[in-house]
N, CA, C and O of each residue as an XYZ file, in Angstrom:
860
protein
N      -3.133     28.612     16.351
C      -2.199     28.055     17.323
C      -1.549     26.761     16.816
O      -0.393     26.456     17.108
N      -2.338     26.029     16.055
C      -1.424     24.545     15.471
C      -0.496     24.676     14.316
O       0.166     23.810     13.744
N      -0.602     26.013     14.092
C       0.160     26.225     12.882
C       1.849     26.670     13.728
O       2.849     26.714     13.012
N       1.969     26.976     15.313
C       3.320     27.134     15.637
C       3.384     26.113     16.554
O       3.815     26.249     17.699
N       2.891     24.914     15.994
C       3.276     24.112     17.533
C       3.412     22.622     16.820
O       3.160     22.361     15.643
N       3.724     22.014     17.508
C       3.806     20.235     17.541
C       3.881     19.442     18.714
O       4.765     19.566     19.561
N       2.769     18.468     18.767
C       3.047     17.683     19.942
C       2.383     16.562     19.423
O       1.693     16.345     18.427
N       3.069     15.457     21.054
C       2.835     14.050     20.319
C       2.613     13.409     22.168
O       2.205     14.249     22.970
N       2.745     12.748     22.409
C       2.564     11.995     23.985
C       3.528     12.507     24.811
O       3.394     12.679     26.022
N       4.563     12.768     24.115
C       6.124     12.909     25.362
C       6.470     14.421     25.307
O       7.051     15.003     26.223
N       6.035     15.047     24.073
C       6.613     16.224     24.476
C       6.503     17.568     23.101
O       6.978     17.049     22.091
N       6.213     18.501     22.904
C       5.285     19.767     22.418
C       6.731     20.922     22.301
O       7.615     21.419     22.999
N       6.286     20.901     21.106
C       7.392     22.192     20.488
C       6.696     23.252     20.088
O       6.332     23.176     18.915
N       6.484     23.908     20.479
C       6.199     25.611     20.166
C       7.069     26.973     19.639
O       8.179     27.232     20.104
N       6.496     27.695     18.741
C       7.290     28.590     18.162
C       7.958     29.844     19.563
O       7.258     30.065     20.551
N       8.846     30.275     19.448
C       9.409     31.566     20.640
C       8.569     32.351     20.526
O       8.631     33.049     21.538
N       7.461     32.830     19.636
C       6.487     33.989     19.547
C       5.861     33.610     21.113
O       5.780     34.691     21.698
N       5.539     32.861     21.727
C       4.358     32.099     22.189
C       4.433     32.473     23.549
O       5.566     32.435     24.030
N       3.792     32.717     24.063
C       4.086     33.547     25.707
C       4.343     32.469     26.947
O       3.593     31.530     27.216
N       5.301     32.737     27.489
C       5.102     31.822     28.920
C       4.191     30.975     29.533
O       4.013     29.762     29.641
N       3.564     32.222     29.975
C       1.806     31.459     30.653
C       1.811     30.942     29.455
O       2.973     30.768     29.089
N       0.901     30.559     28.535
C       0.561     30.072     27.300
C       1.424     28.260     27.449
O       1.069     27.083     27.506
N       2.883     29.186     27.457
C       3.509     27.548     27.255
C       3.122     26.668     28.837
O       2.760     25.492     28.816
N       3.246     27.321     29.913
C       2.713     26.752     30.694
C       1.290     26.143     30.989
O       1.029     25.376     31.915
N       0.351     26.658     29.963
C      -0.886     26.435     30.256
C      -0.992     24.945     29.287
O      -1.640     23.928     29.536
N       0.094     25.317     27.853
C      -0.124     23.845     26.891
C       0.319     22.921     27.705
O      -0.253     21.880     27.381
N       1.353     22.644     28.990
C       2.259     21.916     29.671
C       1.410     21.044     30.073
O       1.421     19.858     29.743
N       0.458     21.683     30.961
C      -0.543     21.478     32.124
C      -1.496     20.447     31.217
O      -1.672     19.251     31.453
N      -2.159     21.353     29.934
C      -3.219     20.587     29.809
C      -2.774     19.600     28.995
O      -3.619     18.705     28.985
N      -1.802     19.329     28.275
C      -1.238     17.896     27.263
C      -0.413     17.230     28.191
O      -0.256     16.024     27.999
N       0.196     17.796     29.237
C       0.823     16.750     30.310
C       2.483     16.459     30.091
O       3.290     15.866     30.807
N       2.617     17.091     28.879
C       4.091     16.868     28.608
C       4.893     18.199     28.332
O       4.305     19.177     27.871
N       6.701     18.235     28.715
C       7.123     19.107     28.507
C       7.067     20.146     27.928
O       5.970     19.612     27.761
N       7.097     21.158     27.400
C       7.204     22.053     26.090
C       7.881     23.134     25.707
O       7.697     24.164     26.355
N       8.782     23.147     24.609
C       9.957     23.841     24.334
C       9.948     24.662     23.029
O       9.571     24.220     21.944
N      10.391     25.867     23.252
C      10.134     26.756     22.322
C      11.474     26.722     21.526
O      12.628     26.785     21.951
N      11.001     26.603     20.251
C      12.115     26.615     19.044
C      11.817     26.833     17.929
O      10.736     26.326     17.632
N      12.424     27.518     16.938
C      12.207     27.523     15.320
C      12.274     26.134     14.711
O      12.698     25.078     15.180
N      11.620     26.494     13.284
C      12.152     25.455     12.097
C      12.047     25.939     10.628
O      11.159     26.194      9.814
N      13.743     25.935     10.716
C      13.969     26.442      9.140
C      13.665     28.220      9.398
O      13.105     28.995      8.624
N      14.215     28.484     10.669
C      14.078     29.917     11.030
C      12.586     30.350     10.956
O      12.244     31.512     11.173
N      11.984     29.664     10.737
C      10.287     30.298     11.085
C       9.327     29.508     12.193
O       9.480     28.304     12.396
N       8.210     30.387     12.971
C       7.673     29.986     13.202
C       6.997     29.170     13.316
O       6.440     29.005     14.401
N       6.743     28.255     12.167
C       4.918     27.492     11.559
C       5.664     26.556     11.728
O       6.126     26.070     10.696
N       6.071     25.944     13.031
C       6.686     24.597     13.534
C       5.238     23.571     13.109
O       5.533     22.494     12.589
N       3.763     23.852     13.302
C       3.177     22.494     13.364
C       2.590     22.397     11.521
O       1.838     21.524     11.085
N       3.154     23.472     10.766
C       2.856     22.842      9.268
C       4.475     22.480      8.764
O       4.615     22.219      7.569
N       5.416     22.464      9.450
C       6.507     22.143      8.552
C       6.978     20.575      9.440
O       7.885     19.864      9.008
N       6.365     20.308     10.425
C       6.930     19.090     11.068
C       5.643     18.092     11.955
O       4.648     18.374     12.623
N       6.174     17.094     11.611
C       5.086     15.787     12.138
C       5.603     14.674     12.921
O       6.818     14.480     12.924
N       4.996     14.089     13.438
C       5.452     12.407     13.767
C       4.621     12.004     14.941
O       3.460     12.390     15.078
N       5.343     11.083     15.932
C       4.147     10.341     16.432
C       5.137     10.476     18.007
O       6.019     11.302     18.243
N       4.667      9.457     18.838
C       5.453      9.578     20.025
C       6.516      8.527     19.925
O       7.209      8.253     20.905
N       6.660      7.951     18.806
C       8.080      7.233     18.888
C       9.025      7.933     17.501
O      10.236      7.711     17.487
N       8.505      8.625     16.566
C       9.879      9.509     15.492
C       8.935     10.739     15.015
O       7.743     10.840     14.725
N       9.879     11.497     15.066
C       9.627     13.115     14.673
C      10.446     13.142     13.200
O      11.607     12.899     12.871
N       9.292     13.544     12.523
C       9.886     13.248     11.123
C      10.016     15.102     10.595
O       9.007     15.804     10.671
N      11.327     15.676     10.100
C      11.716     16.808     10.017
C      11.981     17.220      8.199
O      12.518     16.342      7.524
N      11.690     18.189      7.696
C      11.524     18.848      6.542
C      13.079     19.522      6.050
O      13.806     20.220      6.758
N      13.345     19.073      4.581
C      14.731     18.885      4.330
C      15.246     20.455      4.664
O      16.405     20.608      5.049
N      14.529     21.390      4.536
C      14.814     22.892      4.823
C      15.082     23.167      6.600
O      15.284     24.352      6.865
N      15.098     22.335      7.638
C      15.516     22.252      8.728
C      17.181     22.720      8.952
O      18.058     22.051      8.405
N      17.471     23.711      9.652
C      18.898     24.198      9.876
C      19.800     23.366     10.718
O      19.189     22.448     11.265
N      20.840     23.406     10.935
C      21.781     22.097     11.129
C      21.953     22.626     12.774
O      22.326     21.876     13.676
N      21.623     23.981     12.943
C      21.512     24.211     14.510
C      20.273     24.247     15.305
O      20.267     24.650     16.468
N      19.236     23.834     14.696
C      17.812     23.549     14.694
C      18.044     22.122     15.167
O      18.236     21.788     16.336
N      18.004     21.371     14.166
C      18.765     19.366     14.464
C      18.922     19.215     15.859
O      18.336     18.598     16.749
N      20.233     20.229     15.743
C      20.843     19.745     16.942
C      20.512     20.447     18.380
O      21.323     20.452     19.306
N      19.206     21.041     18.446
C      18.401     21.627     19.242
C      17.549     20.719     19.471
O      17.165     20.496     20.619
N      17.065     19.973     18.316
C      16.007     18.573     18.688
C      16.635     17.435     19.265
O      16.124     17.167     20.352
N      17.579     16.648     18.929
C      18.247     15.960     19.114
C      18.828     16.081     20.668
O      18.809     15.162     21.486
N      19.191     17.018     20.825
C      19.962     17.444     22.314
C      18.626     17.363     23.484
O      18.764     16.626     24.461
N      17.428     18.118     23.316
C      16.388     18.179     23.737
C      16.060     16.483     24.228
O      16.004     16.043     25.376
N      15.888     15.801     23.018
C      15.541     14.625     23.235
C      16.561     13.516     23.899
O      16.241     12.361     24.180
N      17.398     13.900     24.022
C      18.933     13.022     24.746
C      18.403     13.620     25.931
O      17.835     12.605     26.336
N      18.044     14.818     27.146
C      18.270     15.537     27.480
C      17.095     14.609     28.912
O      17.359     14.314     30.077
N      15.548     14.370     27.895
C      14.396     14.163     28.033
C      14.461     12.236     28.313
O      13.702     11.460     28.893
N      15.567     12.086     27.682
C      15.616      9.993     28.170
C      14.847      9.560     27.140
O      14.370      8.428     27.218
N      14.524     10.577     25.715
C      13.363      9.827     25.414
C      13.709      8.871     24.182
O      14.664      9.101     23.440
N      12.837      7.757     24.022
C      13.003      6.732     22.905
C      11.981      7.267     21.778
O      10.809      6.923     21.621
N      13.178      8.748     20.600
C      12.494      8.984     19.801
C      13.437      8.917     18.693
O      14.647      8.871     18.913
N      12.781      8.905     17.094
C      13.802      8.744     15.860
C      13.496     10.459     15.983
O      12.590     11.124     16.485
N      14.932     10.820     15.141
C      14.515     11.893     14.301
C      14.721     11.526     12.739
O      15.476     10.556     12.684
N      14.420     11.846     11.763
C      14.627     11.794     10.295
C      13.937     13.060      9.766
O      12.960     13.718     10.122
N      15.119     13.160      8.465
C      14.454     14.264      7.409
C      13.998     13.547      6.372
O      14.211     12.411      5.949
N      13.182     14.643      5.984
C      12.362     13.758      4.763
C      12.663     14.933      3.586
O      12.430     16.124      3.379
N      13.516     13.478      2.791
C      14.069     14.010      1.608
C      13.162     14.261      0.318
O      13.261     13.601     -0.716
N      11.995     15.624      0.590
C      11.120     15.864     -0.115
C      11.041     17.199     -0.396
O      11.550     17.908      0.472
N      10.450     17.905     -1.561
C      10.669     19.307     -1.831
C       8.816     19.395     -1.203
O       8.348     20.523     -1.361
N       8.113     18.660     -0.743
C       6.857     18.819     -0.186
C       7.215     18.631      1.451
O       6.832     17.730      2.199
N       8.214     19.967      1.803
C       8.516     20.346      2.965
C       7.422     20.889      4.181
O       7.530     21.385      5.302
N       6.356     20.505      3.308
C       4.765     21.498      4.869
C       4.788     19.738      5.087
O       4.218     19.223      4.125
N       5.263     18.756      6.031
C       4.961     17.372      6.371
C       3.871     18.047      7.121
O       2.823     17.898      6.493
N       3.679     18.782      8.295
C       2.546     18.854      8.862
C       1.127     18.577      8.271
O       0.160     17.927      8.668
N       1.432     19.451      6.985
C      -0.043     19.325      6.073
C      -0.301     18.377      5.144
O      -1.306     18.155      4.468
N       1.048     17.705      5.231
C       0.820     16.432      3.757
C       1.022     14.897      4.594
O       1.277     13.886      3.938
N       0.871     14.848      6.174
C       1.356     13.861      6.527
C       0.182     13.868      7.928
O      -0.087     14.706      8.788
N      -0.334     12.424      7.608
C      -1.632     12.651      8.677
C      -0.998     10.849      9.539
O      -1.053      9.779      8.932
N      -0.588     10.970     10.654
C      -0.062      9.783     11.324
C       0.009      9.843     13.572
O       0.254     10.737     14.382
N      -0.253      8.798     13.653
C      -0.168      8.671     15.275
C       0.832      7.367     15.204
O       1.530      6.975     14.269
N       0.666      6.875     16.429
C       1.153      5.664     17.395
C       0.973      4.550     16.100
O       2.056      4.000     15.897
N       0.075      4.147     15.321
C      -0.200      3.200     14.610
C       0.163      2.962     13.123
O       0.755      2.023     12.592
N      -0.490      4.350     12.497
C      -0.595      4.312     11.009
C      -0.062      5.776     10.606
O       0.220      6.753     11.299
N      -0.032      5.536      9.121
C       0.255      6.905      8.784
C      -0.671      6.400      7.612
O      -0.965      5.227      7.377
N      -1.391      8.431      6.374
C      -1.973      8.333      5.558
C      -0.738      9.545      4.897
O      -0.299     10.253      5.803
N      -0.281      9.791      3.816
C       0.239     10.439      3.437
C       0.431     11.031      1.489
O       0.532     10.301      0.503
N       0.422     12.313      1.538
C       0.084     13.235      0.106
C       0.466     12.121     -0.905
O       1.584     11.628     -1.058
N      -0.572     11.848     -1.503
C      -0.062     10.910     -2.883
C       1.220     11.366     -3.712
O       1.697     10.600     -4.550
N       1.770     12.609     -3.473
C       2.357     13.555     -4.662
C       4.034     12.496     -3.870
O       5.054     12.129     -4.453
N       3.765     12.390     -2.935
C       5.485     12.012     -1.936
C       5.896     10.579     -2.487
O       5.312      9.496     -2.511
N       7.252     11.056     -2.956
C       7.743      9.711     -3.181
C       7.608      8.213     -2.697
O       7.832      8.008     -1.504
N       7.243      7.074     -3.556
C       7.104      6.266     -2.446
C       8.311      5.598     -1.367
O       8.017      4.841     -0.441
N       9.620      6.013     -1.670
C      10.857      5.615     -0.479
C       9.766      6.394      0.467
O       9.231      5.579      1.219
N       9.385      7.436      0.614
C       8.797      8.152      1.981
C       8.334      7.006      2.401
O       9.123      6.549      3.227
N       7.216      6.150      2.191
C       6.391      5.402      3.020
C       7.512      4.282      4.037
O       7.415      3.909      5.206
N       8.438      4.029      3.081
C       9.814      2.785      4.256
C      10.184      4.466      5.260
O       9.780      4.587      6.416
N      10.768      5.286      4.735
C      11.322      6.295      5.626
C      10.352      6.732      7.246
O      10.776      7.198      8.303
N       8.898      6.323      6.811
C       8.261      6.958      7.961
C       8.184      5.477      8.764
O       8.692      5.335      9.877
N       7.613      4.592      8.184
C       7.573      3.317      8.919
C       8.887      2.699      9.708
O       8.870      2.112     10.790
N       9.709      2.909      9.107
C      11.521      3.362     10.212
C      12.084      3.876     11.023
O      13.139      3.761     11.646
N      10.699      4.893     10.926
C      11.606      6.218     12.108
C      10.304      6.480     12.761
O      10.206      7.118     13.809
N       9.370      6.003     12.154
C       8.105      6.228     13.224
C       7.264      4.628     13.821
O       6.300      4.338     14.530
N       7.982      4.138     13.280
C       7.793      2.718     14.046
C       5.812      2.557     13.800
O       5.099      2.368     14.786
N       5.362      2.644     12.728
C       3.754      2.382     12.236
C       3.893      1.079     11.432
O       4.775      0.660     10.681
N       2.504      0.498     11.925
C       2.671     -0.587     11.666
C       2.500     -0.420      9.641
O       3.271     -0.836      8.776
N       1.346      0.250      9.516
C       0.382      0.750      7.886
C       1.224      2.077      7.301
O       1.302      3.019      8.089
N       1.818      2.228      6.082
C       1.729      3.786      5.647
C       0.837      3.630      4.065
O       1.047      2.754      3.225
N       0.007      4.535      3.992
C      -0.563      4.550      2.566
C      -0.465      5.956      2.081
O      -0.546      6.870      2.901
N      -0.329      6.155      1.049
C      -0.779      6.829      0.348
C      -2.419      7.118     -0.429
O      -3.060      6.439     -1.231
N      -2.786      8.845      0.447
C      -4.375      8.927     -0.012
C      -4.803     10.325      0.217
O      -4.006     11.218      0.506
N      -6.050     10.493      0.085
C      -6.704     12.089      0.731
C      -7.422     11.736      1.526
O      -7.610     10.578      1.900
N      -8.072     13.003      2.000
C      -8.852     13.397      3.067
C      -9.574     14.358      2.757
O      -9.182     15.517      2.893
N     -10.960     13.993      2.205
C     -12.010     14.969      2.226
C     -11.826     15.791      0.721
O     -12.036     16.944      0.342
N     -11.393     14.730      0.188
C     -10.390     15.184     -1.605
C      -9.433     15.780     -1.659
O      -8.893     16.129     -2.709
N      -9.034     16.013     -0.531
C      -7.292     16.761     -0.656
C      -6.209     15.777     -0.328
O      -6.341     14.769      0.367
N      -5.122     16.203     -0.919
C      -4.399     15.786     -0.562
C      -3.570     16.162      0.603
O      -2.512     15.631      0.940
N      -4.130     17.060      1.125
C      -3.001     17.656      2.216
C      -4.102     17.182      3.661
O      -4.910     17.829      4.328
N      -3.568     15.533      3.702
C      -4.132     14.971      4.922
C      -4.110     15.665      6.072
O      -5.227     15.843      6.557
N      -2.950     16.240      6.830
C      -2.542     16.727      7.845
C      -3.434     17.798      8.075
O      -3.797     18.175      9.189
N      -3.849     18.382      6.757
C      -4.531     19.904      7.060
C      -6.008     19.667      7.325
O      -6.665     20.468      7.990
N      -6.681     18.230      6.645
C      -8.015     18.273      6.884
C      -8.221     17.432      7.974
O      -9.335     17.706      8.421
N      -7.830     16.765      8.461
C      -8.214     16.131      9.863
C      -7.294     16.119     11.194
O      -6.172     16.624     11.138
N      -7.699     15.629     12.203
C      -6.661     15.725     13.243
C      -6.813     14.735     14.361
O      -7.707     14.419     15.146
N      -5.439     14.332     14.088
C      -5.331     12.432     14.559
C      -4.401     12.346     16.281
O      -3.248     12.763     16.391
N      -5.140     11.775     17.387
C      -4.057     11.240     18.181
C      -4.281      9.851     18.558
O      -5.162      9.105     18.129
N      -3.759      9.706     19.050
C      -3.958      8.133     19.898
C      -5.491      7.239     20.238
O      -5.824      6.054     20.229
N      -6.121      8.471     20.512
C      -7.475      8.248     21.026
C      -8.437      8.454     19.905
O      -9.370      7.665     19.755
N      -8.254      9.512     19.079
C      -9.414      9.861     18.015
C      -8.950     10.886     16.448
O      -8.001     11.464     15.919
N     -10.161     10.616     16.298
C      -9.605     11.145     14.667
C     -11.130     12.301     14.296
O     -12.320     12.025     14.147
N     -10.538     13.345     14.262
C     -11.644     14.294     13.683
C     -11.447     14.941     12.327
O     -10.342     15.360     11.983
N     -12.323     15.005     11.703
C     -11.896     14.940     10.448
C     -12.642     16.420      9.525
O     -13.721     16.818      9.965
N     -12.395     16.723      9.023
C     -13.462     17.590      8.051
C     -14.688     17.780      7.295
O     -14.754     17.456      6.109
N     -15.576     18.247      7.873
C     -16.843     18.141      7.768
C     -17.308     17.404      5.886
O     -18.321     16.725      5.720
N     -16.464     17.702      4.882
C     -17.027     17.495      3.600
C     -16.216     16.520      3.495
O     -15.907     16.355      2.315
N     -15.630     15.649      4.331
C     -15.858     13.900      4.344
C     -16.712     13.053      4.224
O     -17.571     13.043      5.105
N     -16.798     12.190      3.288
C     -18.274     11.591      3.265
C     -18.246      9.884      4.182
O     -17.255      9.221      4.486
N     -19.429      9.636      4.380
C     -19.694      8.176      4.821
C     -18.583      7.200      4.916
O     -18.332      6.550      5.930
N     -17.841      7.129      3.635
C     -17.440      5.587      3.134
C     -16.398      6.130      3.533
O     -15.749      5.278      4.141
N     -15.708      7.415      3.518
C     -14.218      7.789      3.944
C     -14.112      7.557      5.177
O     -13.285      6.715      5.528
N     -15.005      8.315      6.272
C     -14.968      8.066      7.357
C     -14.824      6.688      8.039
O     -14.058      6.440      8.971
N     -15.669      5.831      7.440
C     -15.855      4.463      7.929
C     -14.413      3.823      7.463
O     -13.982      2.850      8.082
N     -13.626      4.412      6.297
C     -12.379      3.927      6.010
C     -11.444      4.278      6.914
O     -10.751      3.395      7.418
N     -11.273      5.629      7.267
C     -10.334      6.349      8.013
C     -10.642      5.669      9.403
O      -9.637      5.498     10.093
N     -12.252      5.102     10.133
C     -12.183      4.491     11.458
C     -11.058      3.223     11.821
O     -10.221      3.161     12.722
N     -11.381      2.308     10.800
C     -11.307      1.330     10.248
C      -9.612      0.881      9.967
O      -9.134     -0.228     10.207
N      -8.835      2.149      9.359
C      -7.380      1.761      8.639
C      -7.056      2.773     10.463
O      -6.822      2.108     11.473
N      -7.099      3.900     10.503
C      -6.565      3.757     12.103
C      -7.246      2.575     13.627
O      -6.681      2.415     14.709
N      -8.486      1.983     13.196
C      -8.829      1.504     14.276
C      -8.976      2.373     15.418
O      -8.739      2.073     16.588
N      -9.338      3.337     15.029
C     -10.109      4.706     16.267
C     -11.270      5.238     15.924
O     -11.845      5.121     14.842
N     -11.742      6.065     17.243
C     -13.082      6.797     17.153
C     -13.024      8.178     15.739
O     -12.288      9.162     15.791
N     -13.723      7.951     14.920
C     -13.587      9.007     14.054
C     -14.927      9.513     13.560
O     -15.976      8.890     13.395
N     -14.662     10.709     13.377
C     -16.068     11.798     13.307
C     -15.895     12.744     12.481
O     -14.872     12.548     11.826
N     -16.617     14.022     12.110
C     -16.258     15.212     11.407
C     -16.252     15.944     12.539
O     -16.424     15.605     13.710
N     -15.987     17.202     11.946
C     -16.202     18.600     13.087
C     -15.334     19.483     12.574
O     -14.473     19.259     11.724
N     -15.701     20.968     13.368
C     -14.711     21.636     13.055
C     -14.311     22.589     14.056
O     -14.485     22.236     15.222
N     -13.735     23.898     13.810
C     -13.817     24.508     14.788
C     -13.627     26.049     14.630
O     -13.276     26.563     13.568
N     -13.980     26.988     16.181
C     -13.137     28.394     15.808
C     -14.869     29.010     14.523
O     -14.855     29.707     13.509
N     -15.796     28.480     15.090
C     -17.145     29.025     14.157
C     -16.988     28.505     12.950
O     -17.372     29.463     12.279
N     -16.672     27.594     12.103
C     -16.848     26.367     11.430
C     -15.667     26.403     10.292
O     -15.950     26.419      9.094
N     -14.213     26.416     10.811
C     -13.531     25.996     10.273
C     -12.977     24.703     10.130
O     -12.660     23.995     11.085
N     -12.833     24.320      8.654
C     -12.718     22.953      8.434
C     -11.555     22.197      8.439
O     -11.555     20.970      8.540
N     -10.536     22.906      8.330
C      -9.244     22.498      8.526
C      -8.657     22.401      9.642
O      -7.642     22.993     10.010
N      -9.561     21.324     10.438
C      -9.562     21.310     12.062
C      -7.649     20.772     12.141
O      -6.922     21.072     13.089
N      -7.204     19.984     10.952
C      -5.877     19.875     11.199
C      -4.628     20.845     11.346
O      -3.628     20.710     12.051
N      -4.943     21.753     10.566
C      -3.565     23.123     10.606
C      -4.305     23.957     11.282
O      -3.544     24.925     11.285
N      -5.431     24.367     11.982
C      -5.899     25.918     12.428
C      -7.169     25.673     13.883
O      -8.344     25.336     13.734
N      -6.655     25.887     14.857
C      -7.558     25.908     15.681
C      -7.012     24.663     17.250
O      -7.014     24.971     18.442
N      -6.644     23.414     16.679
C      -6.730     22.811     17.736
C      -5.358     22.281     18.025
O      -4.622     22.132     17.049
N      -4.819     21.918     19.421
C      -3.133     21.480     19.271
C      -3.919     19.881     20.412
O      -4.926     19.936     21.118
N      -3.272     19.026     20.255
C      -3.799     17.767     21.314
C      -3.240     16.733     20.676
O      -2.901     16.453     19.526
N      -3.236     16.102     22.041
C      -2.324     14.698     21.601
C      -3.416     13.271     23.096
O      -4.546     13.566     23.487
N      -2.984     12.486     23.386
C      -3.907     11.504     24.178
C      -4.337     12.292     25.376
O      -5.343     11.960     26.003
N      -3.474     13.515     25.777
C      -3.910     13.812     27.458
C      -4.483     14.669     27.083
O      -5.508     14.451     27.729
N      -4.866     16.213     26.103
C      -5.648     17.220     26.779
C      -5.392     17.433     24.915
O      -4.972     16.650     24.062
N      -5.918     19.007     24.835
C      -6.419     19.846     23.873
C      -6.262     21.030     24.043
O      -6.777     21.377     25.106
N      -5.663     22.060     23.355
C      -5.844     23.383     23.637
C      -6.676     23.768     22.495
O      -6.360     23.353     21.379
N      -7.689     24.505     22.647
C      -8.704     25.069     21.270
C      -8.969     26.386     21.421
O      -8.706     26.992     22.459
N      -9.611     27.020     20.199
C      -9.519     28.130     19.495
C     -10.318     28.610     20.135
O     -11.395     28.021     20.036
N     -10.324     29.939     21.172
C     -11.268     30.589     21.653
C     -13.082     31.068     20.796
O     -14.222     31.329     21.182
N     -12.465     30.965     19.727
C     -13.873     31.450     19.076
C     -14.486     29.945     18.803
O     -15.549     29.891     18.185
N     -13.881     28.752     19.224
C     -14.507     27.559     19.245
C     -15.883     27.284     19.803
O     -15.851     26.955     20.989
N     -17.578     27.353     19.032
C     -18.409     27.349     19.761
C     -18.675     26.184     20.587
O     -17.708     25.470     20.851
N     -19.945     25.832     21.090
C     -20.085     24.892     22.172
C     -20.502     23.685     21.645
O     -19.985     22.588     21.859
N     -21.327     23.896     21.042
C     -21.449     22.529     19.665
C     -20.045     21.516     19.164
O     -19.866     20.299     19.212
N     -19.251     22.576     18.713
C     -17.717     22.239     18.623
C     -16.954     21.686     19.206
O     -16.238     20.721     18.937
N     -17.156     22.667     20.584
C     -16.336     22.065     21.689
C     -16.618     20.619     22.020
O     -15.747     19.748     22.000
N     -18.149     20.371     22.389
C     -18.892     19.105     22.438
C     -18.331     18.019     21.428
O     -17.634     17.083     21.819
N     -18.569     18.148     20.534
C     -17.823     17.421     19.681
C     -16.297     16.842     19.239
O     -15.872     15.725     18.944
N     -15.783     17.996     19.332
C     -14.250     17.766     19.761
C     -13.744     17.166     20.607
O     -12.960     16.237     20.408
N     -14.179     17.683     21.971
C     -13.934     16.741     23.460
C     -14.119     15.480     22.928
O     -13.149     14.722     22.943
N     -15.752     14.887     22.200
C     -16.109     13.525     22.127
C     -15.363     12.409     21.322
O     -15.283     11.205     21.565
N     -14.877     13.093     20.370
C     -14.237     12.357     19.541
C     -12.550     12.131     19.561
O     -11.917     11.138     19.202
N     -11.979     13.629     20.204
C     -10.870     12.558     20.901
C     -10.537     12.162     22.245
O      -9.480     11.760     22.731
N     -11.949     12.414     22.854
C     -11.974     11.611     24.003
C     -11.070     12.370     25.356
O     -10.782     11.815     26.416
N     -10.767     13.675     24.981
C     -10.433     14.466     26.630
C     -11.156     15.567     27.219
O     -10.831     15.999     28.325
C-alpha cells in the first residue's frame, strides 16, 4: 500500500487503482483529504515522490499534466505548500529521501545542490547526506513522521541513537506484514494522525508500530 500512496499532515495522494471505501477509510484514519492521481503515468506514487507538510518534492519524470493536477489541488485546498522537481536521474525520491517537518537524511549518490533544493521547498531546518541500516535508499528502510521514526530491524545501536538524536524523535526498529524490513516502501502509509497497516501485520508489530509513532 505505501508503494501507491503519499501523505504528509494536510493531505494523501493515492494511486486511481485504489478503491473508494479504501480512500475513504485512509481519509478517516490520517485525518486529511485524499486524492487519487498518477505520477509519471504510474501508479507507485509513494516510491517516486516525498516531502513533508510544508513542500512536496516531485521526480524530474513527472508529466506537465500531472504538475498541474498537484498544484491546482493545492491552490484548491488553501494550502501553504512548495512544489519542486528534483533535478535528479535518482527519480524513486520516495526511496532515496527519508524527511518530515524538521530534517531530511538523503541517498549519498544525489547531488549536493539537492540538499539547498530540499531545505527551500521543504522548509527543514538539517539536510545530510547518509544511510540507513547500510543502504542508501533511506526512504525504503525506515519510516519517519512528525511524531516517530521506525526504522529497520538490522540498524544497529549507534545509528539509532543518531537517527533519535539528528531528528529529535522517538525512534525504534520494527517491521511489518510478518517481518518485513522495509517498513519504509511496503506495508505502512501514516503521517502525525493515524496509520494504515498491512493486514498480515502481526500483533507484536502492530504493538510496536502504534508505540513508536505514537497513534
Amino acid at each position: 500500500m505505501a508503494v501507491y500512496s503519499f501523505t504528509n499532515d494536510k493531505l494523501c495522494f493515492i494511486a486511481k487503482r485504489i478503491s473508494h471505501r479504501l480512500q475513504n477509510i485512509i481519509s478517516e484514519t490520517l485525518n486529511v483529504p485524499v486524492f487519487k492521481t498518477h505520477l509519471s503515468n504510474s501508479r507507485i506514487i509513494g516510491i517516486l515522490m516525498t516531502g513533508n507538510s510544508k513542500g512536496i518534492l516531485l521526480p524530474k519524470i513527472v508529466e506537465g499534466k500531472e504538475l498541474s493536477n498537484f498544484k491546482q489541488i493545492i491552490i484548491e485546498l488553501d494550502l501553504d505548500i512548495q512544489l519542486e522537481i528534483i533535478p535528479s536521474d535518482l527519480t524513486a525520491l520516495g526511496n532515496n529521501i527519508l524527511i518530515n517537518d524538521r530534517a531530511a537524511i538523503i541517498n549519498p549518490d544525489y547531488n549536493k545542490n539537492i540538499i539547498q533544493i530540499i531545505k527551500d521547498t521543504c522548509l527543514v531546518d538539517d539536510v545530510i547526506q547518509g544511510t540507513v541500516a547500510g543502504s542508501k535508499l533511506v526512504g525504503s528502510n525506515a519510516l519517519l513522521t512528525n511524531k516517530g521514526l521506525l526504522v529497520n530491524p538490522n540498524s544497529s545501536i549507534d545509528e539509532l541513537n543518531f537517527l533519535e538524536e539528528f531528528f529529535k524523535i522517538n525512534c525504534d526498529i520494527g517491521s511489518v506484514n510478518q517481518g518485513v524490513d522495509m517498513v519504509g516502501s511496503s506495508g505502512i502509509i501514516a503521517n502525525s494522525y493515524g496509520a494504515i497497516i498491512g493486514r498480515k501485520t502481526t500483533g507484536p508489530e502492530l504493538q510496536r508500530i502504534s508505540t513508536v509513532l505514537d497513534v
